[in-house]
Structures are given as C-alpha cells and as structure tokens.
C-alpha atoms as a printed R data frame, in Angstrom:
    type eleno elety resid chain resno       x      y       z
1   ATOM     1    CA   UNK     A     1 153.568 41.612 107.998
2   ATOM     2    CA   UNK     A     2 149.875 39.809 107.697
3   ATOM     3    CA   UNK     A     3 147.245 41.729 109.642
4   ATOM     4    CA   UNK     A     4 147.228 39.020 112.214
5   ATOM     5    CA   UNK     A     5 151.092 39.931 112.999
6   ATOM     6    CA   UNK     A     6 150.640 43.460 112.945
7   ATOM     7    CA   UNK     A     7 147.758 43.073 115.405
8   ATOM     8    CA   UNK     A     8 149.604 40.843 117.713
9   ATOM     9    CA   UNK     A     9 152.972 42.967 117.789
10  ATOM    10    CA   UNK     A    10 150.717 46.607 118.395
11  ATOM    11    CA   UNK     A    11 149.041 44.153 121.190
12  ATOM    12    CA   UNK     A    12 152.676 43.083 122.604
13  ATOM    13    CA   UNK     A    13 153.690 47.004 123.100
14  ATOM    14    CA   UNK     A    14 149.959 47.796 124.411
15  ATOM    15    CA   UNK     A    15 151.173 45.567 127.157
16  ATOM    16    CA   UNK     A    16 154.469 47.454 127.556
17  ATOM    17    CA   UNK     A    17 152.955 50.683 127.557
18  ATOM    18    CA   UNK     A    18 150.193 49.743 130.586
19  ATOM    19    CA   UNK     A    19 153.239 48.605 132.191
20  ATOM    20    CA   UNK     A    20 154.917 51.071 131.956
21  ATOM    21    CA   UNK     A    21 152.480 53.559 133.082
22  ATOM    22    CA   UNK     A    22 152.575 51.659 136.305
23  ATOM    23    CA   UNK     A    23 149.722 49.448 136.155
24  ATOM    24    CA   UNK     A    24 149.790 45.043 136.007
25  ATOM    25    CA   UNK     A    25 149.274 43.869 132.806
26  ATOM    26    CA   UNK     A    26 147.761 40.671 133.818
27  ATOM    27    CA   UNK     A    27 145.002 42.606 136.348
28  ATOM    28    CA   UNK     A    28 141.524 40.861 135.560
29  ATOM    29    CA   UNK     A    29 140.441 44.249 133.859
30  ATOM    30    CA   UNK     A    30 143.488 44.463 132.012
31  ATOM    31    CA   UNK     A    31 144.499 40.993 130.956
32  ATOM    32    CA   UNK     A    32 142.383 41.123 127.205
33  ATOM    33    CA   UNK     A    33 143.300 45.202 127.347
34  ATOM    34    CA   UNK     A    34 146.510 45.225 124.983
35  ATOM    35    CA   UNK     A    35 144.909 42.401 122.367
36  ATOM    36    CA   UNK     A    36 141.630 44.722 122.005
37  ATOM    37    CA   UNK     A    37 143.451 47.507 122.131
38  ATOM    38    CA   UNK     A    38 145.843 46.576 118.918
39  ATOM    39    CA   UNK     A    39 142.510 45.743 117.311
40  ATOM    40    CA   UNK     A    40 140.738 48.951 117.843
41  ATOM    41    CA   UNK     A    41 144.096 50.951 116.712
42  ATOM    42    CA   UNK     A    42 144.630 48.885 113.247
43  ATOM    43    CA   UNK     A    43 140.925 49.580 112.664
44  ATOM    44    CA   UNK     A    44 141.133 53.185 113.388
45  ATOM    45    CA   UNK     A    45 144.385 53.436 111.040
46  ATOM    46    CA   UNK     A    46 142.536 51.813 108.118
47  ATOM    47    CA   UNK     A    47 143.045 54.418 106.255
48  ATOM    48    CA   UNK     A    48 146.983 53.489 105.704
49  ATOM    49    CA   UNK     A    49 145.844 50.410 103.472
50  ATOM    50    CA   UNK     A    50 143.010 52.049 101.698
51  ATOM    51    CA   UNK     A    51 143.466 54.286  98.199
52  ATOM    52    CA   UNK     A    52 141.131 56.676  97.911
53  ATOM    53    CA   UNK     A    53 141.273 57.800  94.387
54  ATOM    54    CA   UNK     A    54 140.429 53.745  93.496
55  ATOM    55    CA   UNK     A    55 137.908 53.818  96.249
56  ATOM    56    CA   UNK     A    56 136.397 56.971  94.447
57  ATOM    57    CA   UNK     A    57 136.823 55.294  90.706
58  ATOM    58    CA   UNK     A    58 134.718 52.953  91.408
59  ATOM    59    CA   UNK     A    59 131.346 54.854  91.307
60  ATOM    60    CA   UNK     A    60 131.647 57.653  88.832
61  ATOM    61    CA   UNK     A    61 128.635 57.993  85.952
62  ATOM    62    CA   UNK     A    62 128.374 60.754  83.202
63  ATOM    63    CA   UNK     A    63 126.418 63.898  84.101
64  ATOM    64    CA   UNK     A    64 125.688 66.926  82.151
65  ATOM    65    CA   UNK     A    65 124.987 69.167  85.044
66  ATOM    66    CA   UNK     A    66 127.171 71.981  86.071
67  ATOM    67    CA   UNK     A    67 125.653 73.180  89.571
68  ATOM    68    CA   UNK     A    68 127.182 72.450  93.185
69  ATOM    69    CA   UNK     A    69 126.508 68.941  94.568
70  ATOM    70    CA   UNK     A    70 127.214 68.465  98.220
71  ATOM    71    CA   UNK     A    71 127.319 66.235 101.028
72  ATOM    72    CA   UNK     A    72 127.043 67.748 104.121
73  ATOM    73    CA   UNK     A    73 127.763 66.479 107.897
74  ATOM    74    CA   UNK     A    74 129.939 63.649 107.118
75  ATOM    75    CA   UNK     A    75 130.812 62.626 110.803
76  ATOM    76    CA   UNK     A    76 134.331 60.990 110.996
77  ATOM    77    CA   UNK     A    77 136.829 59.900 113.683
78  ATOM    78    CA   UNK     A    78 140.454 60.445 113.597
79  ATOM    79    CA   UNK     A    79 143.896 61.099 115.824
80  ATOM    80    CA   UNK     A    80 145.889 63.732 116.611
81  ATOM    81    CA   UNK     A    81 149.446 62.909 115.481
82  ATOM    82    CA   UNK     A    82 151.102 65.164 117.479
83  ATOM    83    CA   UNK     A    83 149.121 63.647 121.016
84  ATOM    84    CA   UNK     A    84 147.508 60.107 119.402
85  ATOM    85    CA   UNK     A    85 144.352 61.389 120.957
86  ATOM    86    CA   UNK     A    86 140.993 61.767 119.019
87  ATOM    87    CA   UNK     A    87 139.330 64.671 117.308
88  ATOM    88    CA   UNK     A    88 136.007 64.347 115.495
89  ATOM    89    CA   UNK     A    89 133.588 65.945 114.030
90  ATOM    90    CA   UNK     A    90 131.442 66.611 110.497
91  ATOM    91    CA   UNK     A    91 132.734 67.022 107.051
92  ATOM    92    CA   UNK     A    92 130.912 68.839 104.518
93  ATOM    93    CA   UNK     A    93 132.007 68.624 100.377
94  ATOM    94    CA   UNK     A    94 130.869 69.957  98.009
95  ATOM    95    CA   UNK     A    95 132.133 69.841  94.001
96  ATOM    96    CA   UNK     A    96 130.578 71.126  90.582
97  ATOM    97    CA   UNK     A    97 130.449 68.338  88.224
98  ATOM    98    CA   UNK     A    98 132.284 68.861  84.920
99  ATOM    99    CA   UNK     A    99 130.397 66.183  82.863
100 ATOM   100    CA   UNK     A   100 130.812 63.445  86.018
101 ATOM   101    CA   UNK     A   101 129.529 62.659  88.993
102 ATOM   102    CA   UNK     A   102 130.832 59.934  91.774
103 ATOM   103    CA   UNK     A   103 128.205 58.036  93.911
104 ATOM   104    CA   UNK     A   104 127.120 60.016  97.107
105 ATOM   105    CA   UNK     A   105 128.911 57.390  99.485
106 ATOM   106    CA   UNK     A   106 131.956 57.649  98.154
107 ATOM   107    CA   UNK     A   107 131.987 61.291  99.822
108 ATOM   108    CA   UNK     A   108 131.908 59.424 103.338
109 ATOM   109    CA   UNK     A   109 134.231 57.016 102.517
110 ATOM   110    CA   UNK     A   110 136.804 58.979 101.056
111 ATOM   111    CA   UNK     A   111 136.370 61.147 104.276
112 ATOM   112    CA   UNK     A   112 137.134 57.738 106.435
113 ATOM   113    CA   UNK     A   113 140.270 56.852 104.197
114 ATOM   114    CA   UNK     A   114 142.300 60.104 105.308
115 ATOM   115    CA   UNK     A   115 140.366 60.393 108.772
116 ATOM   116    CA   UNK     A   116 141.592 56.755 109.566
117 ATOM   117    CA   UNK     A   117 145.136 57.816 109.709
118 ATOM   118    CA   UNK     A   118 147.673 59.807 111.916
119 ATOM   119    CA   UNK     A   119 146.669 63.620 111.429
120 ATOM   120    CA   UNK     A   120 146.334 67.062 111.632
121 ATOM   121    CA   UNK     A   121 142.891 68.526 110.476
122 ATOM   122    CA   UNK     A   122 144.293 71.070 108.274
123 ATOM   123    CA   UNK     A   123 145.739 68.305 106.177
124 ATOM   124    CA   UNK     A   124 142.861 65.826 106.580
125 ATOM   125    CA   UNK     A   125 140.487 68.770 104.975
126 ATOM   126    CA   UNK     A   126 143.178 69.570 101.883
127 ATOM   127    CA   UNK     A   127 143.484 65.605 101.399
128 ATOM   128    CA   UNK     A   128 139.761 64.860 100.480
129 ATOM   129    CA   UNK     A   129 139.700 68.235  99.066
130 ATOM   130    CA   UNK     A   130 142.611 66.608  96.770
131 ATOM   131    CA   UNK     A   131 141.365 63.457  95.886
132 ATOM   132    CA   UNK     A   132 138.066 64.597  95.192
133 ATOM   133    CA   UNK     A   133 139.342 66.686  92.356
134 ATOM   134    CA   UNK     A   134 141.567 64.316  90.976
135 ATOM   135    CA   UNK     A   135 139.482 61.663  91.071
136 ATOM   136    CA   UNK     A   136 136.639 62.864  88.638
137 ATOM   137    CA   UNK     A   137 136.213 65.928  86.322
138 ATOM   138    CA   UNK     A   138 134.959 68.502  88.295
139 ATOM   139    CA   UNK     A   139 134.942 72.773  87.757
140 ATOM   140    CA   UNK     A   140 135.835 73.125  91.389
141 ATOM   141    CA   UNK     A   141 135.747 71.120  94.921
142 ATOM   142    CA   UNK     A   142 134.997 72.671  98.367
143 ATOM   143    CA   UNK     A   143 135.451 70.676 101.884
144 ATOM   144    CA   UNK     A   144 134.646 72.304 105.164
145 ATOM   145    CA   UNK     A   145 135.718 70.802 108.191
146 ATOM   146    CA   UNK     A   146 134.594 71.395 111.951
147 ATOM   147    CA   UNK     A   147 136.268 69.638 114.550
148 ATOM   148    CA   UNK     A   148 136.769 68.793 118.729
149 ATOM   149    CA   UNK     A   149 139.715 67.871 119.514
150 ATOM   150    CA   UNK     A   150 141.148 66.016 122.784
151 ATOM   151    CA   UNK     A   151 143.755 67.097 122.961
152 ATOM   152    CA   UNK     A   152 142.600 70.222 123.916
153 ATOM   153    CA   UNK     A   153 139.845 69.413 125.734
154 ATOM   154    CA   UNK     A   154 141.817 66.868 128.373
155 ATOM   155    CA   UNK     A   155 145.095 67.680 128.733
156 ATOM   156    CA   UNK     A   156 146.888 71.342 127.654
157 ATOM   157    CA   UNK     A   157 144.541 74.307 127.501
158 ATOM   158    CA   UNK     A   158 141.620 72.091 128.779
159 ATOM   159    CA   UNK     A   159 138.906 74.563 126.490
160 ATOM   160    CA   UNK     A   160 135.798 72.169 126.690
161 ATOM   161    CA   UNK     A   161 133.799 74.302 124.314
162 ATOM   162    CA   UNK     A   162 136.225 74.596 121.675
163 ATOM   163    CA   UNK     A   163 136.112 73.814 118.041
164 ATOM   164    CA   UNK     A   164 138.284 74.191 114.973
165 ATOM   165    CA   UNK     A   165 136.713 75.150 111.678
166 ATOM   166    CA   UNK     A   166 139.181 74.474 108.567
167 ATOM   167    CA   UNK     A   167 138.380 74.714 104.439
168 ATOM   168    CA   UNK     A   168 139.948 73.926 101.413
169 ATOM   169    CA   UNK     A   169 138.809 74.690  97.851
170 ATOM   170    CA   UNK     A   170 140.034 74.685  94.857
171 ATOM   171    CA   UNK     A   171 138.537 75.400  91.226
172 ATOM   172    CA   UNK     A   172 135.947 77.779  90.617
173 ATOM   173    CA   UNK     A   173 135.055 77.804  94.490
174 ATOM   174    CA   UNK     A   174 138.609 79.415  94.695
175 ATOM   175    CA   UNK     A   175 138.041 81.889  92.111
176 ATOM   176    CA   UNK     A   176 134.331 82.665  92.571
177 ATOM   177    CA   UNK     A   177 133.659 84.160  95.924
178 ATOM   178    CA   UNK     A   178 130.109 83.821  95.602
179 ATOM   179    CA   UNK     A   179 130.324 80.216  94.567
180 ATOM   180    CA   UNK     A   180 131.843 80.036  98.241
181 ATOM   181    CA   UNK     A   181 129.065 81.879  99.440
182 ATOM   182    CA   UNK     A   182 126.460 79.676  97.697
183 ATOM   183    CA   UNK     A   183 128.579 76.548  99.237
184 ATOM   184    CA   UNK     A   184 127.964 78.554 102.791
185 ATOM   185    CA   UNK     A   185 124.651 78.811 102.412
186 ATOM   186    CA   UNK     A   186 123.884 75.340 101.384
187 ATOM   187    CA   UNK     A   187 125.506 74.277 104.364
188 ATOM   188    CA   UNK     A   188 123.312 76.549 106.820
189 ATOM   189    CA   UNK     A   189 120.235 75.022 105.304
190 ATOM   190    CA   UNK     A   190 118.589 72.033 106.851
C-alpha cells in the first residue's frame, strides 16, 4: 500500500470507530475527524518505516576518546500497545566510544524511530539501548528512561503523579558499577 492508501483506509475505520462509539460521523466537528486522525496515527507510527541502525550509520566519525558521552533529556512521544494511549517522557543515553563516535542527533532520532511505534517502555529503553551498540564501536551503552503514561493516569488506577523509571545497559556500564554511578551522576547535573 502507498502512504496515501494507508492513510485513507486508517481514515475509513476512524470513521467506524466514532460510529461506533455512538457519535455521527458526519457532525460539523467530526466530519474532517477520521481523515486527520489517520494522518496523525501514520505520523506517530513512523517509526515502522524507519531503520535505525542506517539512520545511525549515517553520522559516525573516528574518535580516540574512551570517556562517557551522553545525551540527556531526549523528550519523545509514543503508545501504549496494550491501551493505544500515549506515554511520554525524556530519554537519557549515554555510550563510551571505542574509537567512534555518531553525531549527537542521531541520539534523538534513534529515540523517535522505536518511540514512533506500538510499545511498552521496557522494550522501547532495551531497543535504543540495542541499536546504539550495534550501530558503532562502543565499550558500553547506557539508556535511562522516565516516563507518564495514560493509561494510568485516565482510565485504570487513575495515579496522576505517577512515573515509570526503566534502564538498560550493556558493556562496561553492565560490568562497572561505578561507571553506572558516573552515568547517574551526569544525569543529576544541569
């Protein structure tokens, strides 16, 4: 399917689904509601049709430095799979160059490729954790994420001040308990 297909056939069960909920499709507020809606889903799911590891290739340089590089406070969007409601928050990572090091945006976007995508934040913090270290030579990655999610703020539990913290690491971070702490510390500082 083109994107233009796609788009139109999430639009045609957008329609279905207000209907179904027990509202008229073709209301004034309602009648453009299913076409923007398909829209703002395919754009959200991006992340489907992106590769990250090519995404990452594209910006790595040689570098003879060994110590912890880090970008911290990456802000992403994503969806619950198990509800298809949001969760956001930051994303911090942090790897040790092994004679490489990838351009600082490619952090973000690698944290957009996975957050664009049906998930659970557990997996969405291994997955750039993962692609990170296969993607250039590095002696260790780190990724901490911190997270609201909806579906526990408006609907189940209903915990408004809730957040989930999750971290992956792999490397020297998982061997090095003070490289952790180091990582920790970095991302207390301002």
């Amino acid at each position: 399917m083109t994107p233009e297909e796609t788009i139109e056939e999430l639009s045609r069960h957008y329609r279905a689904i207000i209907e179904l909920i027990g509202e008229d499709a073709s209301r004034e507020g309602l009648v453009k509601t299913p076409m923007r809606a398909a829209k703002a889903l395919y754009y959200a799911t991006s992340g489907y049709r992106e590769d990250a590891k090519a995404l990452m290739r594209e910006a790595v340089f040689e570098h003879c430095g060994s110590q912890i590089v880090m970008v911290k406070d990456i802000e992403f969007y994503s969806f619950c799979e198990h509800h298809i409601l949001p969760f956001f928050g930051k994303v911090s990572v942090g790897y040790i160059p092994d004679g490489e090091i990838i351009g600082l945006s490619k952090l973000a976007r690698v944290v957009n490729v996975f957050a664009r995508r049906l998930q659970v934040q557990e997996r969405l913090t291994k997955e750039i954790c993962k692609a990170v270290s296969e993607s250039i030579s590095t002696k260790g990655v780190m990724v901490v994420c911190e997270a609201e999610h909806l579906c526990m703020k408006m609907r189940g539990v209903e915990k408004q001040d809730s957040s989930t913290v999750t971290t992956d690491y792999i490397g020297a971070f998982e061997k090095d308990s003070s490289l952790r702490h180091e990582f920790y510390q970095l991302l207390a500082s301002k």
